[in-house]
C-alpha positions, 0 to 999 in steps of 0.5 A: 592900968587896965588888962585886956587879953584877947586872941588873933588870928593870923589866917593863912591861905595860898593865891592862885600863883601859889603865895601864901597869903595872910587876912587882914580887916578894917576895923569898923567899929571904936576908938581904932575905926579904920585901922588894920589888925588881925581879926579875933576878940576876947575871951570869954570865962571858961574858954581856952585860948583856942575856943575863944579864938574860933568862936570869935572868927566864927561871929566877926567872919561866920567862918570856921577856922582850924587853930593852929600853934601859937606865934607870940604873945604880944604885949602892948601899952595903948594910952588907956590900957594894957593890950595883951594879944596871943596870936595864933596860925589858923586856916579856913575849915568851912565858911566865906569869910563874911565881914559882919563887924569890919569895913573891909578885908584883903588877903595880903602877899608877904611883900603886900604886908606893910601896904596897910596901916596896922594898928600899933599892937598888929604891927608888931607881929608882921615881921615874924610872919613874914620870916614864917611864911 
């Protein structure tokens, strides 16, 4: 079965009652349309894992983050490959967070995290995150 590495980014913030708060996107786009998932992408060769990771927010979102340490690296089998996932904290450097290849977006409070339907590889970081935040 085919490997796919990607990177994900589990951008952090504070709403205004002092929350912290996670963002989430919408898929637009593949065989995954519609589903909810932390926004990152694939690395490309000569990248590290952090780069790729910035670079990815900076095209999907045309926002700056700041990349902060690793969570887990989640393994998953969808149907027809190999998801390997390193998901790391990041908060925003400079940017609005403009949704270029997703449907939509919403910053989500610690009880709101299951309010969305996450895809299958997503959905197994949610409880780590919320035991962190």
């Amino acid at each position: 079965m085919k490997t796919i590495r990607v990177v994900a980014a589990i951008i952090k913030a504070v709403n205004e009652n002092g929350e912290p708060i996670i963002f989430a996107t919408q898929r637009g786009y593949g065989d995954f349309k519609g589903g909810w998932e932390f926004p990152g992408g694939k690395i490309e060769e000569g990248e590290t894992l952090q780069e790729a990771l910035v670079r990815e927010i900076k095209e999907e979102l045309e926002t700056e983050i700041a990349v902060g340490e690793l969570i887990d690296t989640i393994e998953y089998d969808y149907p027809t490959f190999h998801l390997s996932m390193d998901c790391f904290w990041a908060e925003i450097v400079s940017g609005e967070l403009v949704l270029t290849e997703h449907e939509a977006a919403k910053w989500l409070t610690k009880d709101e995290l299951n309010s969305v339907e996450w895809l299958p590889a997503d959905v197994t970081l949610i409880d780590k995150i919320r035991v962190a935040i």
